[in-house]
C-alpha positions as CSV (number, residue, x, y, z in Angstrom):
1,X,-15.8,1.3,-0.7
2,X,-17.1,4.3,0.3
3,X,-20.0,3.2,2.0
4,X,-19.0,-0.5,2.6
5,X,-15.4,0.2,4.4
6,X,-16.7,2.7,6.7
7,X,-19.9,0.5,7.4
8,X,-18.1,-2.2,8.5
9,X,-15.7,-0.5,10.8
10,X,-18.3,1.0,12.6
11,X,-19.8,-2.6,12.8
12,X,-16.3,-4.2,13.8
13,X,-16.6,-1.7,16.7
14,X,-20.0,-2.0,17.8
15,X,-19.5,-5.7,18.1
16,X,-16.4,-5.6,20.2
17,X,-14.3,-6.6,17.1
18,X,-12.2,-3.0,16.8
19,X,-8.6,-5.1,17.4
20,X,-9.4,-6.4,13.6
21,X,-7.2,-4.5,11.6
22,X,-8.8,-3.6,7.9
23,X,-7.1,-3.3,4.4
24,X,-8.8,-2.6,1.5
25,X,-7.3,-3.7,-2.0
26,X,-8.5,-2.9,-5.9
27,X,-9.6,0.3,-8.0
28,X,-9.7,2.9,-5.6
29,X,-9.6,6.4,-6.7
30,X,-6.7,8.2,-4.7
31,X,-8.8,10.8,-3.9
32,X,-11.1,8.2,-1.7
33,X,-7.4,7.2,0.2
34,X,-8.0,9.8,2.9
35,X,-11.4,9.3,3.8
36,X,-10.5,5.5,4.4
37,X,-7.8,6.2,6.2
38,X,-9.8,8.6,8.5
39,X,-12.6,5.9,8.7
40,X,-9.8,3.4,9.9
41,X,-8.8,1.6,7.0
42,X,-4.8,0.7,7.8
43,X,-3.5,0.3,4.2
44,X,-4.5,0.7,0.9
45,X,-3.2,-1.7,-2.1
46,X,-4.2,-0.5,-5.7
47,X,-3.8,-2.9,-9.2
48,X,0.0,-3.2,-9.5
49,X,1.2,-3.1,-5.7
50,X,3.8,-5.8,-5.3
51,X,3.1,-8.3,-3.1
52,X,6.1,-8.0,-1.0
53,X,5.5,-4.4,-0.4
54,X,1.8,-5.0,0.8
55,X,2.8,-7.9,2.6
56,X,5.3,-6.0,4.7
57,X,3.2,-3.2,5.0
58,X,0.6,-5.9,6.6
59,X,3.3,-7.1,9.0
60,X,3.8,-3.8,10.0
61,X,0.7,-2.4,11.0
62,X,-0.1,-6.0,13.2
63,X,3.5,-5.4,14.9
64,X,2.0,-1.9,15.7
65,X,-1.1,-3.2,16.8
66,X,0.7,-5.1,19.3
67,X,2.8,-3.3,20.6
């Protein structure tokens, strides 16, 4: 993730793409959370985060990316 997530954001840019909004999901150390937020990663859903709560959190940041 630490490679990958940034890799592909600066791809997503370079081809025009940076209005796709990126989540990341799984085993994440929380001391990695900050650098993929600062790379662009919008939200971060570790083992165990209810649905409903990372599917709200999803609506949100596309209503902000909207707006």
């Amino acid at each position: 993730h630490k490679t990958l997530v940034p890799a592909i954001i600066a791809e997503l840019k370079k081809q025009g793409a940076d209005d796709i909004i990126v989540f990341v999901g799984g085993v994440i150390p929380r001391q990695d959370y900050e650098m993929l937020y600062e790379a662009g990663v919008k939200g971060i859903y570790g083992p165990g985060t209810p649905i409903p709560a990372s599917a709200k959190d999803v609506l949100e940041q596309i209503r902000k990316s909207i707006a």
